[in-house]
C-alpha positions as CSV (number, residue, x, y, z in Angstrom):
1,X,0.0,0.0,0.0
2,X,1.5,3.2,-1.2
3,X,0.7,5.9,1.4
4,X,2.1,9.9,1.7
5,X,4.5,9.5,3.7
6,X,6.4,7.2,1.5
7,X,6.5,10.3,-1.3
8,X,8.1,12.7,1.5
9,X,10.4,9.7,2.5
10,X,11.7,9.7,-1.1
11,X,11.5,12.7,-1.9
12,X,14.1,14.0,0.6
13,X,16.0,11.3,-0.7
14,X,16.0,12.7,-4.5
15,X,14.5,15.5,-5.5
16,X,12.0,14.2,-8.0
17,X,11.1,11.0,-6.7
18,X,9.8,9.2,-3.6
19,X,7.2,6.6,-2.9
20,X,9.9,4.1,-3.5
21,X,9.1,0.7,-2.0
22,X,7.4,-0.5,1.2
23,X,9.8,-1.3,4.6
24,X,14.7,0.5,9.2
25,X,18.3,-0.9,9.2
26,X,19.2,-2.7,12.8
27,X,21.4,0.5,13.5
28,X,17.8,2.4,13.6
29,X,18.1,3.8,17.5
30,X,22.1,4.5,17.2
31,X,24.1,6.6,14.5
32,X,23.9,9.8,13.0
33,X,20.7,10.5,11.1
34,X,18.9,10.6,14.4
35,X,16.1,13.7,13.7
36,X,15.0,15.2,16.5
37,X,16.1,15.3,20.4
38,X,14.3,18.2,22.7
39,X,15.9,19.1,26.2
40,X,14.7,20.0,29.2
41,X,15.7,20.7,32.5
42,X,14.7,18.0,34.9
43,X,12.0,17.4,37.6
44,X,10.0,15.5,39.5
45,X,7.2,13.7,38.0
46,X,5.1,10.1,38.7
47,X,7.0,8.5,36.1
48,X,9.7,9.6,36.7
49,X,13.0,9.3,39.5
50,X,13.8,12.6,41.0
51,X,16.4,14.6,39.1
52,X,16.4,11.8,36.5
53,X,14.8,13.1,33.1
54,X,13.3,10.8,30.4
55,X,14.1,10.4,27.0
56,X,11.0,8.5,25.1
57,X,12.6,7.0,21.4
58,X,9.6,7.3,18.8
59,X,11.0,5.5,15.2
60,X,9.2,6.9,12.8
61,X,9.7,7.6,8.8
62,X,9.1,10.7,6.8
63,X,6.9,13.0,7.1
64,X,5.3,11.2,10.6
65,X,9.1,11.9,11.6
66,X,7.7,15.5,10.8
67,X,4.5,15.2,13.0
68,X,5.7,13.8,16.0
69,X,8.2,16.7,16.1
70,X,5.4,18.9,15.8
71,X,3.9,17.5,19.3
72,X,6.6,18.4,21.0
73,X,5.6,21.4,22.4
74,X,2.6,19.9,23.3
75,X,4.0,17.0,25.0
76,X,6.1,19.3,26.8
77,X,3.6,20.9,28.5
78,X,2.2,17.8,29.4
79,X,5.8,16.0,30.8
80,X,8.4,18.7,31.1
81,X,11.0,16.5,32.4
82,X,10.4,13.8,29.3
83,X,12.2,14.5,26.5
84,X,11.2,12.6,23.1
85,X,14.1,11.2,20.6
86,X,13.0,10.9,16.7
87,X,14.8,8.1,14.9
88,X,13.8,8.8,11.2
89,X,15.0,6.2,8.2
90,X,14.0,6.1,4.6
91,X,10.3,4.2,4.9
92,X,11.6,0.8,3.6
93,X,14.4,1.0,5.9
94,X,12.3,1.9,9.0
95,X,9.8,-1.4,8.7
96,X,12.8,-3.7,7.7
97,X,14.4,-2.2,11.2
98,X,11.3,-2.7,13.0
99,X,10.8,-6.5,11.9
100,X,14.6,-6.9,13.2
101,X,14.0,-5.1,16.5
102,X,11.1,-7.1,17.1
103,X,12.2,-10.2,16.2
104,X,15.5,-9.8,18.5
105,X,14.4,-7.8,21.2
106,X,17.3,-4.8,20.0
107,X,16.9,-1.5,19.7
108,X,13.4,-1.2,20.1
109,X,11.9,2.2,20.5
110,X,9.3,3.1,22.7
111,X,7.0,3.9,20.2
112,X,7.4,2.6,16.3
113,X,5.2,4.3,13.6
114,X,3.7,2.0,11.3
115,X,2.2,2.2,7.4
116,X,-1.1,-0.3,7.3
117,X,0.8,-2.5,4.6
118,X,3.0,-3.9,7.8
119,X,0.4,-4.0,10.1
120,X,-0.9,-7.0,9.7
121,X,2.8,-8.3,9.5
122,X,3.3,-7.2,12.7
123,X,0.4,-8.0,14.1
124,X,0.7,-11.6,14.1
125,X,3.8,-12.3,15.8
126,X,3.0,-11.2,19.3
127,X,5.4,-8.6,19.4
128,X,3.3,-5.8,19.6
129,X,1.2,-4.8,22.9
130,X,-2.1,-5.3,23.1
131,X,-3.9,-1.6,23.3
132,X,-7.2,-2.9,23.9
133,X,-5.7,-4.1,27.4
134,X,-5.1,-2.5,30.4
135,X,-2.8,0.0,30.9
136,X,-4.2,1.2,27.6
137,X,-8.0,0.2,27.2
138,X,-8.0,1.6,23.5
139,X,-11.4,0.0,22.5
140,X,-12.8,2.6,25.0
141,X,-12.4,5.2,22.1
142,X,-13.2,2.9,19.3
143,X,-16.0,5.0,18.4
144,X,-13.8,8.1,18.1
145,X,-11.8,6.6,15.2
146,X,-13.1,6.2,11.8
147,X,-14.4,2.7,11.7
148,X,-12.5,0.7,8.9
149,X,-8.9,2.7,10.4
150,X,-9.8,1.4,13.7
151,X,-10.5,-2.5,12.5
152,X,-7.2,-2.5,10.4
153,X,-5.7,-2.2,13.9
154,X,-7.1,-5.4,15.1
155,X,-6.2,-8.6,14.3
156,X,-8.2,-11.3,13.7
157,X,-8.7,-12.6,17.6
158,X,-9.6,-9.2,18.5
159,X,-6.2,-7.6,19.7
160,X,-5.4,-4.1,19.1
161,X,-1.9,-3.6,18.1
162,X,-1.9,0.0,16.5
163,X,-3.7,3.1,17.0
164,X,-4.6,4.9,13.6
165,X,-3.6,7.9,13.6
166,X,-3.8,9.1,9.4
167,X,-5.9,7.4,6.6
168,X,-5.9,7.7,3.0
169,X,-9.8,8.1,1.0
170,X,-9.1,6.8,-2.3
171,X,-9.7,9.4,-5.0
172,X,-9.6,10.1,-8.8
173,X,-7.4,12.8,-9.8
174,X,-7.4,14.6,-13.6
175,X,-6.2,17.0,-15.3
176,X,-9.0,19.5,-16.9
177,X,-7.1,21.0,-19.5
178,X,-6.5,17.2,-21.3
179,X,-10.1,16.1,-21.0
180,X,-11.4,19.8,-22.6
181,X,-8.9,19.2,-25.7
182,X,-10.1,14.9,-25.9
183,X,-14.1,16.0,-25.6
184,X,-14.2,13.8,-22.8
185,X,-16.3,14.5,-19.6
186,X,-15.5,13.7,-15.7
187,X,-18.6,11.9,-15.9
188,X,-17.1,9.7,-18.6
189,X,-14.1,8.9,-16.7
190,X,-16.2,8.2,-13.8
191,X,-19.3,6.3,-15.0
192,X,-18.0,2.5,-14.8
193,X,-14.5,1.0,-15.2
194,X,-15.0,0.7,-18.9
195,X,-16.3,4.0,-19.3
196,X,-13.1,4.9,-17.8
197,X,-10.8,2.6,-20.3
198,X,-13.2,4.3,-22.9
199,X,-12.4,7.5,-22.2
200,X,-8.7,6.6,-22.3
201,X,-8.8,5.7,-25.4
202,X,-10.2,8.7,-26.8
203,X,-7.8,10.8,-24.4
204,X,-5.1,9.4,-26.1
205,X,-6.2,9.8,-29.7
206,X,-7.0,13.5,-28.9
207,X,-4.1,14.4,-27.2
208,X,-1.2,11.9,-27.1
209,X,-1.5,11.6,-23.4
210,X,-1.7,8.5,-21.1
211,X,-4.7,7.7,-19.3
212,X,-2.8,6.7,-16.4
213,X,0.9,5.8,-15.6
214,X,1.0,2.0,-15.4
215,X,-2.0,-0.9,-16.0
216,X,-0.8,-1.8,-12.7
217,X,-2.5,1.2,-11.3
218,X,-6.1,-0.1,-12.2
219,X,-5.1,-3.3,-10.6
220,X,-4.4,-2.1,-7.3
221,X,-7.2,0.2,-7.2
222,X,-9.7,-2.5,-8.1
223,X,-8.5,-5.2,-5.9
224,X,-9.6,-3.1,-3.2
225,X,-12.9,-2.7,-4.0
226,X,-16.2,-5.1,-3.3
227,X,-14.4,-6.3,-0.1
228,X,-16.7,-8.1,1.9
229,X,-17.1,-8.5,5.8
230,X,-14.2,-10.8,7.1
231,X,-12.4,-10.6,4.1
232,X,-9.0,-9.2,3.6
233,X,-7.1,-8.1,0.3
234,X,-5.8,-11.2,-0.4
235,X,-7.3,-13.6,2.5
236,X,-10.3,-13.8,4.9
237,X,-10.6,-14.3,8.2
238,X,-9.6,-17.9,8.5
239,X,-6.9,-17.4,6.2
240,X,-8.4,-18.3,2.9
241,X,-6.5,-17.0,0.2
242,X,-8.6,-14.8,-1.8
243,X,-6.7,-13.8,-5.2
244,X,-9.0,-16.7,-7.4
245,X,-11.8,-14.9,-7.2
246,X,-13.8,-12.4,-9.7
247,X,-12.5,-9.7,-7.8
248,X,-9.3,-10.2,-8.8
249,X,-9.8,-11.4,-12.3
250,X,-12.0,-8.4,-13.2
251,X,-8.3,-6.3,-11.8
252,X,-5.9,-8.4,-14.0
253,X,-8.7,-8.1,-17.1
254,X,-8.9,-3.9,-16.7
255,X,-5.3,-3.5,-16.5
256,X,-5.0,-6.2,-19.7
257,X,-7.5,-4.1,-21.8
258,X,-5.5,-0.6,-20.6
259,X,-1.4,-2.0,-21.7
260,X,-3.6,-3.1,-24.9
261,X,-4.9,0.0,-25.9
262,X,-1.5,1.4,-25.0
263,X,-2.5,3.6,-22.3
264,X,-0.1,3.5,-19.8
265,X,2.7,5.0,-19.9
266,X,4.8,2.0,-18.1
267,X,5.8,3.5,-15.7
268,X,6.3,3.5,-11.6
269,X,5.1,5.5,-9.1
270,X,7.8,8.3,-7.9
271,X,10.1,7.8,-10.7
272,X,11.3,10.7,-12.5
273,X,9.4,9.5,-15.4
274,X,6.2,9.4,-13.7
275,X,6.7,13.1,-11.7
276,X,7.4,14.5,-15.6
277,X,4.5,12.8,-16.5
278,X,2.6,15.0,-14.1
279,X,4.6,17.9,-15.2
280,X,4.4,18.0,-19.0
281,X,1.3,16.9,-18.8
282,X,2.1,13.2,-20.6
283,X,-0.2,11.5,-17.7
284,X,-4.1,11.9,-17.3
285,X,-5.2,11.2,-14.6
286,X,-3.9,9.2,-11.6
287,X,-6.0,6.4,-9.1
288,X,-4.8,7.1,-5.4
289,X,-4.7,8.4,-2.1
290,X,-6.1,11.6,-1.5
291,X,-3.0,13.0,-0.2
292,X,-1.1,12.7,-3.4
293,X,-3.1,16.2,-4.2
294,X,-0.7,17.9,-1.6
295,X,2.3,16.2,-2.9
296,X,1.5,17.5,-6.5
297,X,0.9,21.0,-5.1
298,X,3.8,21.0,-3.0
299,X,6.9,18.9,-5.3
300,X,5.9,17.0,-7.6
301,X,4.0,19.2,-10.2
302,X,3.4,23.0,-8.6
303,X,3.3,24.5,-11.7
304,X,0.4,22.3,-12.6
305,X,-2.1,24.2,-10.0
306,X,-5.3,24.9,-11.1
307,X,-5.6,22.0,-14.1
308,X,-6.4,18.7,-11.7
309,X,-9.4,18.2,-10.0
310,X,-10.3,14.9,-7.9
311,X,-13.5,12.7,-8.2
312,X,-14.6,9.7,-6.6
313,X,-13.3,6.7,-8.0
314,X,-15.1,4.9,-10.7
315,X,-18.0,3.1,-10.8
316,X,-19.2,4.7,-7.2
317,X,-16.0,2.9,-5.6
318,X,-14.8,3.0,-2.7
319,X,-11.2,2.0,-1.6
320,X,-8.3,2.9,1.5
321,X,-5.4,4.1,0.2
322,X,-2.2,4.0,2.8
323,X,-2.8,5.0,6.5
324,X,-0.3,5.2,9.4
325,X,-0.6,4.0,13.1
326,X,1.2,4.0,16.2
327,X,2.1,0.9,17.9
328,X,4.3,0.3,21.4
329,X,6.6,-3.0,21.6
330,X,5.7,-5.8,24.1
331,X,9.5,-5.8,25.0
332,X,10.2,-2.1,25.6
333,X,10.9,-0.8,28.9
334,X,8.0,-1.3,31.2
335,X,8.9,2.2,32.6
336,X,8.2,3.9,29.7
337,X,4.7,2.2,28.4
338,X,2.8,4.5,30.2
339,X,4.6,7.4,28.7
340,X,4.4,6.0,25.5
341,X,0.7,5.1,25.9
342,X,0.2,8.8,26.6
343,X,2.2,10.0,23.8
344,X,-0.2,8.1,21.3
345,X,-2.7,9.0,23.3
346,X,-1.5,13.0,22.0
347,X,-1.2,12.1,18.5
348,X,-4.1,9.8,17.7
349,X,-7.2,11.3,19.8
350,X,-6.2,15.2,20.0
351,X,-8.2,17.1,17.7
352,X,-6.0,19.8,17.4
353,X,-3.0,17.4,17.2
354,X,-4.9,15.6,14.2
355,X,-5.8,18.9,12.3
356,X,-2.6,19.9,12.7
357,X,-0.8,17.1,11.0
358,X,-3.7,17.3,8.1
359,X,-3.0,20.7,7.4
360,X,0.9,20.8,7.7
361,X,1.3,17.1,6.2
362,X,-2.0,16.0,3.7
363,X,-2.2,13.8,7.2
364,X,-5.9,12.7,6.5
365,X,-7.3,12.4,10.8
366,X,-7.9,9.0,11.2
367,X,-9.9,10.7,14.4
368,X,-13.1,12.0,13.8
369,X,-13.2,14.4,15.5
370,X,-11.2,16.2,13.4
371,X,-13.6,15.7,10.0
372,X,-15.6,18.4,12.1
373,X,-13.6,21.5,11.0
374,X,-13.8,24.6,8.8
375,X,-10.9,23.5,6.8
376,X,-12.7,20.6,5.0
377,X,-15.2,23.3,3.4
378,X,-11.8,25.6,2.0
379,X,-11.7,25.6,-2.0
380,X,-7.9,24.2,-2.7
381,X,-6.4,26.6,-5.2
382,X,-4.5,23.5,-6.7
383,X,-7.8,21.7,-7.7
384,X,-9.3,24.6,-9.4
385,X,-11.0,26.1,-5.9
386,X,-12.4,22.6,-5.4
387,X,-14.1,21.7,-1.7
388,X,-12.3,18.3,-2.1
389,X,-11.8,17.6,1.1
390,X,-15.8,17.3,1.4
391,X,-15.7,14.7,-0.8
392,X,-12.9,12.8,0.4
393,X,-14.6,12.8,4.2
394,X,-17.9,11.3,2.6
395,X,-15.5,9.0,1.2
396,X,-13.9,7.3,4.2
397,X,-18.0,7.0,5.3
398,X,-18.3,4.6,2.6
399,X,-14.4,3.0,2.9
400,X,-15.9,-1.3,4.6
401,X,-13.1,-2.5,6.8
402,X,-10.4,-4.9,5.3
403,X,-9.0,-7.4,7.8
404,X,-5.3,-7.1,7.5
405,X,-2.5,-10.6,7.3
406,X,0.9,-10.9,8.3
407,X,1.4,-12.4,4.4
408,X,-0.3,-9.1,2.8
409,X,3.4,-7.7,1.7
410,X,4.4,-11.0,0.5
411,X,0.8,-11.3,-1.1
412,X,1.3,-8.6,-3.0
413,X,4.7,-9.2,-4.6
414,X,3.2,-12.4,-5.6
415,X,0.1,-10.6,-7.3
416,X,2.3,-8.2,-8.9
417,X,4.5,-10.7,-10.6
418,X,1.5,-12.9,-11.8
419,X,0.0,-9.3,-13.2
420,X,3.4,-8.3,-14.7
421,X,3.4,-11.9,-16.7
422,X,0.0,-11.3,-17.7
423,X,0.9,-8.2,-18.8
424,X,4.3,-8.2,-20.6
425,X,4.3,-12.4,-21.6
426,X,0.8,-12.4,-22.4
427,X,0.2,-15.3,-19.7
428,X,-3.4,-16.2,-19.1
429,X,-5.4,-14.6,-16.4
430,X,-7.2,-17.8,-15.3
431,X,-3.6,-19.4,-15.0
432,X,-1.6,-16.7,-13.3
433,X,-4.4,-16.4,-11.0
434,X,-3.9,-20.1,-10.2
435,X,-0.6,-20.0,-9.9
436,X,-0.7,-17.2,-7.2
437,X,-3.2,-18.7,-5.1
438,X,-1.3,-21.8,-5.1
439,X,1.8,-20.4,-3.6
440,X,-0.1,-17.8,-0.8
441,X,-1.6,-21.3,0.3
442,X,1.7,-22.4,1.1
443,X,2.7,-19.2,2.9
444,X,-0.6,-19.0,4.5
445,X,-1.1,-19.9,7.6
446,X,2.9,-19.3,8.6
């Protein structure tokens, strides 16, 4: 699952690009790219040993690196004599650092920010604390959270091992100007799925440009929608694997019909090739998170504003996109728990805490609480004036929960090769399918 924070995570890495892949090096807590430390003089506290001041380690990845900093302040007021230490890695780094820490018992952090892709990774190996129990009794709050975040935080026999704390409405984003000169309408883009492929077609007759940036695009987009109760992406509740099912042949057919009809340009998300795409104006639209409206505004195509507007997804779907939670290792520091209990506590169920991470970081509240705000009826001067935060909210009302597997990554490397075969080799659908489903069973229930 690609989410926003893996675009600011690459992009600080290279100008132009980001998103990279999904998963922090076993040096995470130690060495010099540490982010943030804040001082304070000590005191007396009840968590704390007179004259002996706290240091509370949060590993986080850009830009959550950038919104736990932000807390600071208000954490301060709260524990002056605590101070909070962000360790920040590249986002693939960070969750391959997390599985190590957790799997060893080394350098763990007393609090480790998570993207929903891992949670379900996570979830299953018991290394993770149990929120829903007592110090932390998160189910207490349940209702404050919006309901399918909250669920992707709970495994299967009801523990809680993350909080949510940002989510990511699935949204259609296009670029006016292309549509005026190809005659096509947003209504035709957004009608059905082959209304969409339609219109594609016609967009690049009319105009040279893509529809969209890979096939692979419309796969990952449609897999994620029509998720029933109890079901996962790629496998229910009881560990069924799910990928030989309509759902997923309908995915692998759409994106088959849109390298056909040539309209993809081939290639990935936060290349330089795909940010140029956005730039010259070579790329159509684009199928993701709502936040990647911020990150076009802000990097990757500013001198764009005013020609994109977003729309629900087609054929009245609804899909997550990416999210981010907060989650506090079994095998941390009893000591600290509490403090790190509180310190989620900050950043997951403050309302001003949520609105401000939305507002400085696309950081869609998770909470909410914080849908309730002025700032979700202001016109966004890259979108044309657009309310689109309106629509995103009445999104994430329609967004079913999708039970989460500690074989979800692995899942979809698996999908993505079968697709890629389908794709480039011409391989039947029925039979890479097949194929797929053949090795998850074997990866299952591990």
């Amino acid at each position: 699952m690609r989410d926003r924070t893996q675009g600011r995570s690459a992009s600080r890495a290279w100008a132009a690009s980001g998103l990279a892949a999904p998963l922090l090096v076993l040096a995470l807590l130690v060495g010099p790219q540490v982010s943030a430390q804040t001082s304070a003089q000590p005191t007396v506290t009840s968590a704390s040993l007179p004259g002996v001041r706290q240091t509370l380690v949060v590993a986080a990845f850009p830009a959550v690196d950038d919104i736990v900093r932000a807390a600071v302040p208000a954490w301060k007021k709260l524990h002056p004599d605590v101070d909070i230490k962000v360790v920040s890695r590249q986002f693939s780094d960070h969750h391959t650092a997390m599985t190590t820490a957790l799997s060893t018992s080394v350098y763990l952090p007393d609090v480790m920010a998570l993207e929903v892709g891992y949670v379900g990774r996570f979830a299953q190996g018991g290394g993770l604390d149990d929120l829903a129990r007592p110090p932390y009794d998160i189910k207490r709050y349940a209702d404050r959270f919006v309901p399918y975040a909250f669920a992707q935080g709970t495994n299967r026999k009801g523990v809680v091992v993350a909080a949510p704390s940002d989510i990511g409405p699935g949204t259609l984003l296009y670029r006016t100007d292309i549509l005026a000169k190809a005659g096509v309408s947003e209504a035709e883009l957004t009608r059905s799925w082959d209304s969409y492929v339609a219109a594609g077609v016609r967009i690049k007759a009319g105009t040279g440009a893509y529809l969209l940036a890979h096939a692979r695009d419309m796969k990952e987009i449609l897999i994620r929608t029509g998720i029933q109760p109890g079901e996962g992406l790629y496998f229910d509740k009881d560990s069924r694997v799910l990928v030989n099912t309509q759902r997923f042949a309908r995915a692998f057919d759409l994106a088959r019909q849109i390298r056909r009809n040539k309209l993809d340009a081939r290639v990935s998300a936060w290349s330089n090739e795909w940010s140029e795409g956005f730039r010259r104006g070579g790329l159509a639209t684009q199928m993701t998170g709502a936040w990647l409206a911020g990150h076009l505004n802000n990097w990757l195509a500013p001198t764009t504003k005013g020609l994109w507007r977003a729309a629900q997804l087609p054929e009245g779907a609804y899909a997550a996109y990416g999210g981010t939670f907060y989650a506090i290792p079994r095998a941390s520091p009893p000591a600290t728990k509490q403090l790190a209990w509180e310190l989620i506590q900050l950043l997951t169920l403050d309302r001003d805490r949520q609105l401000a991470a939305f507002k400085a970081q696309d950081a869609f509240p998770a909470l909410l609480a914080g849908h309730e705000d002025a700032f979700f009826d202001e016109p966004l001067p890259f979108l044309g004036g657009q309310p689109a935060r309106l629509m995103w909210r009445e999104a994430t009302r329609h967004i079913a929960a999708v039970d989460v597997h500690k074989q979800d990554a692995f899942a979809s490397e698996v999908i993505d090769t079968e697709l890629d075969k389908v794709l480039d080799q011409g391989k039947d659908i029925a039979t890479a399918l097949s194929d797929a489903e053949r090795l998850l069973q074997k990866r299952a229930l591990r």
